[in-house]
VOTIKOL-986971 format. One record per residue: residue in one letter; x, y, z of N, C-alpha, C in turn. Coordinates in steps of 0.2 Angstrom, whole numbers, padded with zeros to 4 digits, always signed. Layout:
BEGIN
aXYZXYZXYZ...
***
This chain:
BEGIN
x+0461+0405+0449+0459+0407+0456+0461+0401+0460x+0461+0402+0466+0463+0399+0472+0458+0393+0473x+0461+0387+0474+0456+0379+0475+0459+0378+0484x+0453+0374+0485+0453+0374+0493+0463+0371+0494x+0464+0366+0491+0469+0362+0494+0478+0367+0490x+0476+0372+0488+0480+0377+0484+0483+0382+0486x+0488+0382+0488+0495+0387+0490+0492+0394+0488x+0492+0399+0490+0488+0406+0485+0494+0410+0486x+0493+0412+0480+0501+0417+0478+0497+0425+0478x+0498+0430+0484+0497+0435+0484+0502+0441+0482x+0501+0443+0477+0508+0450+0473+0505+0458+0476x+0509+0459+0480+0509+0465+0483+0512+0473+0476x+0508+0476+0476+0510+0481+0472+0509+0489+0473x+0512+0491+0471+0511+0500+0472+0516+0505+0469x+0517+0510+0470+0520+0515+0467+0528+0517+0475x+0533+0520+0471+0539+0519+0476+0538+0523+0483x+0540+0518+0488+0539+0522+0494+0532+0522+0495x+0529+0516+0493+0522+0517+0496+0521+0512+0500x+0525+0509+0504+0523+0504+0509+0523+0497+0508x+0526+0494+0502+0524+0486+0500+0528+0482+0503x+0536+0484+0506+0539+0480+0509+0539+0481+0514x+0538+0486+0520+0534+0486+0524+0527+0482+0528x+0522+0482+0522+0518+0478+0525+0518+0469+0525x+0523+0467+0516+0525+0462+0516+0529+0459+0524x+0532+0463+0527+0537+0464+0534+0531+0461+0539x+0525+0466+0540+0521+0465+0546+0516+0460+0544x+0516+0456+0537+0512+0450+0538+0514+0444+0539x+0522+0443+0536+0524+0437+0536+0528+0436+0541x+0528+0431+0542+0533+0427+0549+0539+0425+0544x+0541+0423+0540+0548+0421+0535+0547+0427+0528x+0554+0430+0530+0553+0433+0523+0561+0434+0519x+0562+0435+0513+0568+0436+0509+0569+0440+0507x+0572+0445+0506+0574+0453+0501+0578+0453+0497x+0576+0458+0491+0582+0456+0489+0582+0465+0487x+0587+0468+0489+0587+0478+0490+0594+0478+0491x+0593+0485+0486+0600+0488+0489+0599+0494+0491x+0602+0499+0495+0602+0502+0500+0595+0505+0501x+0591+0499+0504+0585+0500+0507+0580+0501+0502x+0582+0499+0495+0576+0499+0490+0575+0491+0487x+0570+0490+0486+0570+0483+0483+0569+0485+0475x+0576+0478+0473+0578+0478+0466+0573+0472+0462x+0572+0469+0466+0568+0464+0460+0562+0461+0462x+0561+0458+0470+0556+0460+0474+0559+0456+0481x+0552+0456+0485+0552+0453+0491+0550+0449+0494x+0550+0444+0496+0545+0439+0497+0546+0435+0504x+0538+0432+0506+0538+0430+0514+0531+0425+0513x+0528+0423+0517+0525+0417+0517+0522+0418+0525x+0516+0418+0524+0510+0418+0531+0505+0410+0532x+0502+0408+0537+0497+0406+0536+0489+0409+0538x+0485+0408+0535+0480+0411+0537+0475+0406+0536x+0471+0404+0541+0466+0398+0543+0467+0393+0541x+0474+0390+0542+0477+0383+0542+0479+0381+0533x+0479+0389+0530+0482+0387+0522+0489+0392+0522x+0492+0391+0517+0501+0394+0518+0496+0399+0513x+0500+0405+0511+0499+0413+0507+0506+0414+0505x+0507+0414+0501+0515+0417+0499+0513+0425+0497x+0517+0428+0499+0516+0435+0499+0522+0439+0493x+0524+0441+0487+0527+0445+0486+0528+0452+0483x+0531+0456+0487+0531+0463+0485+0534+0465+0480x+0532+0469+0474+0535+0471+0467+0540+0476+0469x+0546+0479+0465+0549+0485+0467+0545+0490+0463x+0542+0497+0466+0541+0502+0463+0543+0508+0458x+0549+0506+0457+0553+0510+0452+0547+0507+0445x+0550+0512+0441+0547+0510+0436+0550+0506+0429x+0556+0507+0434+0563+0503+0429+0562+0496+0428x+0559+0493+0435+0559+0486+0433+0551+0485+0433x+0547+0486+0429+0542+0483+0424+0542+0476+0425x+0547+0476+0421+0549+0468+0420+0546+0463+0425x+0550+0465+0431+0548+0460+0436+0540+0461+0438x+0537+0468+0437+0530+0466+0440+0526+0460+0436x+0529+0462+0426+0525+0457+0422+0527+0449+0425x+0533+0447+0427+0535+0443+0430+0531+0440+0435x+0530+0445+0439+0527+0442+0447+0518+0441+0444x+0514+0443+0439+0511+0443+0437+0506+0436+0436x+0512+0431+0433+0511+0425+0432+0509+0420+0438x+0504+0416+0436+0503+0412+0441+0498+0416+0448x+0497+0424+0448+0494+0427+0452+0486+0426+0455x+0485+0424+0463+0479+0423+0463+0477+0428+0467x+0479+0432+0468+0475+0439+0470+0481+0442+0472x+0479+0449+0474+0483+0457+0473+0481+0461+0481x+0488+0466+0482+0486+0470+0486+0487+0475+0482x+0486+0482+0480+0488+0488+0480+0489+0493+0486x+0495+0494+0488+0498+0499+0493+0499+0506+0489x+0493+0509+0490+0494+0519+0490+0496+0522+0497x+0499+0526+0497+0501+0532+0500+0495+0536+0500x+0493+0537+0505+0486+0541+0505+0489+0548+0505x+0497+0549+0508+0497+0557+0507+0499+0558+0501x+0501+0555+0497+0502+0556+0490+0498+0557+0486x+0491+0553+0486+0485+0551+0482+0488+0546+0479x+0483+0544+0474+0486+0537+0469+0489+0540+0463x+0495+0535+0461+0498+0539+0454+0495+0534+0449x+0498+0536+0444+0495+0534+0437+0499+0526+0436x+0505+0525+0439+0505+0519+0441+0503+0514+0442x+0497+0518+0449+0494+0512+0454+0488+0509+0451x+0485+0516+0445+0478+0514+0442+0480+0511+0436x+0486+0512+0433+0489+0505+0428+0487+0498+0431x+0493+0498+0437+0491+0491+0440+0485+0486+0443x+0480+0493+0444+0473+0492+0445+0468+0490+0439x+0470+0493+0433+0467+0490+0427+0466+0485+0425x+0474+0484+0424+0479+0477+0423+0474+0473+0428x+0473+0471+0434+0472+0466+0439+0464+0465+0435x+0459+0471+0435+0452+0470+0435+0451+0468+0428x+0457+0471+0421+0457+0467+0415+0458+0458+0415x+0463+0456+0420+0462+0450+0419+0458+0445+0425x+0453+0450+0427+0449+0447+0435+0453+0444+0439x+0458+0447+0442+0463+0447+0448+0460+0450+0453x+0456+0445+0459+0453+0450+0465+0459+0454+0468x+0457+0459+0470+0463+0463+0474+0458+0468+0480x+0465+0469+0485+0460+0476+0490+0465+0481+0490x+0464+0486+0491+0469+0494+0491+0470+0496+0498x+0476+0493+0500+0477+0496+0507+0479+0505+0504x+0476+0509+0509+0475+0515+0509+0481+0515+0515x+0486+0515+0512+0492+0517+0518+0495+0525+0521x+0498+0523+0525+0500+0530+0530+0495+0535+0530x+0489+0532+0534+0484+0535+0537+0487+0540+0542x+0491+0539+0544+0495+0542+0549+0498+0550+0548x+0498+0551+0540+0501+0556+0536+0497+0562+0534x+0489+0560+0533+0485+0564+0531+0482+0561+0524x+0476+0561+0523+0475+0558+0516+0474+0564+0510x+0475+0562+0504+0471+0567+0501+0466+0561+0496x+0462+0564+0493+0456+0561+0488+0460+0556+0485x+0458+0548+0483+0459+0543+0481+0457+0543+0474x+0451+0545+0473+0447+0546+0467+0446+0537+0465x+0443+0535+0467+0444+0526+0465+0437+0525+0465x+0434+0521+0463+0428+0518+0463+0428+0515+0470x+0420+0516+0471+0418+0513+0479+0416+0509+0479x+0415+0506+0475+0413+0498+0474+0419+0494+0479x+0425+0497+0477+0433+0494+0479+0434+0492+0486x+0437+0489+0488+0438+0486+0494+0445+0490+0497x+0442+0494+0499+0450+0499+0501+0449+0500+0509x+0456+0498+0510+0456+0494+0519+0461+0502+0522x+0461+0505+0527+0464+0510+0531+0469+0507+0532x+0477+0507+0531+0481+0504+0534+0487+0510+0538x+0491+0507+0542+0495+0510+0543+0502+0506+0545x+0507+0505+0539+0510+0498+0538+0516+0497+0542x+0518+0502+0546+0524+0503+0548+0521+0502+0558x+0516+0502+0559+0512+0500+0567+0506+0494+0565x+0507+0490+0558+0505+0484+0556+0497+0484+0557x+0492+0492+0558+0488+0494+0558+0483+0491+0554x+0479+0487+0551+0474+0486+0547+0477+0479+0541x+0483+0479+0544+0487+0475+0538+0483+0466+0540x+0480+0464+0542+0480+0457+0545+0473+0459+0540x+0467+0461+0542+0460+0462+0541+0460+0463+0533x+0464+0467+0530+0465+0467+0523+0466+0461+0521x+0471+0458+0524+0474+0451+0518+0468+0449+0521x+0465+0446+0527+0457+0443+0526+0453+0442+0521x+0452+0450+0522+0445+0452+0516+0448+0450+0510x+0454+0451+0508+0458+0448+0501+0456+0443+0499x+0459+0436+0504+0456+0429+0504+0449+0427+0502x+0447+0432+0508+0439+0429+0507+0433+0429+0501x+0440+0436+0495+0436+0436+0488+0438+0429+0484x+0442+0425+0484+0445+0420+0483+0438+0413+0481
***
């Protein structure tokens, strides 16, 4: 977990087209990609400050081809976003990735993205900290990573 004087690595995750480099985009003030025609091949990554501490931010790619990298981004992780597609609902992906985090006590919050689109049922446990977002008008994206931190 995250110590006061400790850089926090935040891993952005979700299923393809559901918003992670996007919101990676509307948090970070310096960011890096690495995509080929407009998909990301390995991940993303950018760096914010949030009440006078640095946040390294990276987005996983959502294919399912690279696995690899998300086991990769997994190491050293001090907390999670989960990006759904609210008009999609959650895929069997996303509730993978959600197991994986609560098996190894990975705090994370569920941006519930593209509010904007229409929702359907989430089916998630409401204990969960699922934030309204809308990633492409930077909607909800700030208050999320908050609440994120503040479980740290």
């Amino acid at each position: 977990m995250s110590r006061k004087n400790k850089e926090t690595k935040v891993v952005i995750f979700g299923d393809y087209n559901s918003g992670k480099t996007t919101t990676l985009d509307n948090l970070c003030e310096k960011k890096v990609k690495v995509e080929y025609q407009g998909t990301t091949i390995s991940l993303d990554y950018g760096n914010t400050m949030v009440n006078g501490k640095k946040v390294h931010l990276f987005a996983s790619p959502g294919q399912e081809r690279f696995q690899f990298m998300r086991e990769i981004l997994y190491n050293g992780i001090d907390a999670a976003i989960v990006v759904v597609d609210v008009s999609q609902g959650i895929s069997s992906r996303e509730k993978k990735i959600m197991e994986h985090l609560e098996l190894n006590k990975v705090p994370y919050v569920v941006f519930a993205n593209k509010q904007d689109l229409g929702l359907k049922e989430l089916n998630l446990d409401s204990a969960l900290n699922i934030i309204p977002t809308i990633a492409l008008q930077g909607k909800g994206l700030q208050q999320g990573l908050e609440t994120l931190l503040s479980m740290l």
